[in-house]
N, C-alpha and C positions, 0 to 999 in steps of 0.2 A: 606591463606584461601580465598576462591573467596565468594563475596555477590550473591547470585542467585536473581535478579532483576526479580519480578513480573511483566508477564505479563498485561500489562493495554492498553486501545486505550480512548484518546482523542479527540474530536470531537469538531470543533469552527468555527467560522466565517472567509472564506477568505478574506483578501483585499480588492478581485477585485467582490466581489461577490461569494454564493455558500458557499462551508463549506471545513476544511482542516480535514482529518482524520490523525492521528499519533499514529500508534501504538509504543509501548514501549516494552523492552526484547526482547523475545525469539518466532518468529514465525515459528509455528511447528503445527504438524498435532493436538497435543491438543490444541493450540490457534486459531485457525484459524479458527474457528467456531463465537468466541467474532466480529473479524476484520470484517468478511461477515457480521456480522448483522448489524454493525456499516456502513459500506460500502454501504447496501441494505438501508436500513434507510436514509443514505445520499445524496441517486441518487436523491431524490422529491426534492431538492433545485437546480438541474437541473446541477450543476455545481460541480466538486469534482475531489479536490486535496489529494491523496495519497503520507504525508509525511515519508519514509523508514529512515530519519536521525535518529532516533531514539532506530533502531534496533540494537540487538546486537547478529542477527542472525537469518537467514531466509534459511527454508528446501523447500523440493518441492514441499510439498503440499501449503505452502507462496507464491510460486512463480507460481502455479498451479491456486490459487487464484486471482493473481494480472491478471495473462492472459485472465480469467475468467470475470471481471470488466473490462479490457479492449474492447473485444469483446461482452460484454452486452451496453456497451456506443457507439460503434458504430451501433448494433443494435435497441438499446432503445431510441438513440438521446440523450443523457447526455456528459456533456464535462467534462472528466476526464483527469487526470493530474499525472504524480509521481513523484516527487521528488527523486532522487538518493540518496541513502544510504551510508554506509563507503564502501571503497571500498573492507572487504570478503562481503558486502551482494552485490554490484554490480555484482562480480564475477561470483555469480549463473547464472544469465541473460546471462554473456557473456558467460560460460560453454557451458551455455544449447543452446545457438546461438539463442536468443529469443531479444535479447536489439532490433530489426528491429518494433515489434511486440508490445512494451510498449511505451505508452507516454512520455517519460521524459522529462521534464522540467527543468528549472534552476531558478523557481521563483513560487512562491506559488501564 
């Protein structure tokens, strides 16, 4: 019998400066709404790291999302960041021929 892991997104202090967003489960066209606001909220500290380790699943409208925040931080002047996922949720990125397009990083 599988546990269905409730979506949740965490929000905290980077390291280096800036805030780490983490969302948790399942992102999908119903959560993806929580992550944006979380994401929006976290551009004013100028600096934002989007950690994906914590997924255990990401549709297109997730990844729709993350291109979205990528292309508002080069427009908006915010330094964002993502942390790579397990690799089914990298996957999507490479399907969709998008990993050129995402920040990825190897360090929060």
């Amino acid at each position: 019998m599988e546990h269905e892991i409730a979506f949740s997104v965490e929000v905290g202090p980077a390291a280096g400066g800036g805030v780490v967003v983490t969302p948790r489960g399942e992102l999908d066209m119903a959560t993806q709404g929580e992550l944006r606001a979380a994401l929006e909220e976290a551009t004013a500290a100028g600096a934002v790291t989007l950690d994906l380790g914590r997924l255990l699943f990401l549709d297109t409208s997730g990844l729709r999302l993350v291109l979205e925040t990528a292309e508002h931080s080069r427009r908006d002047g915010f330094t964002f960041a993502v942390l790579p996922g397990s690799p089914a949720v990298q996957r999507l990125f490479e399907v969709a021929g998008v990993v050129d397009l995402v920040p990825f990083s190897d360090r929060p």
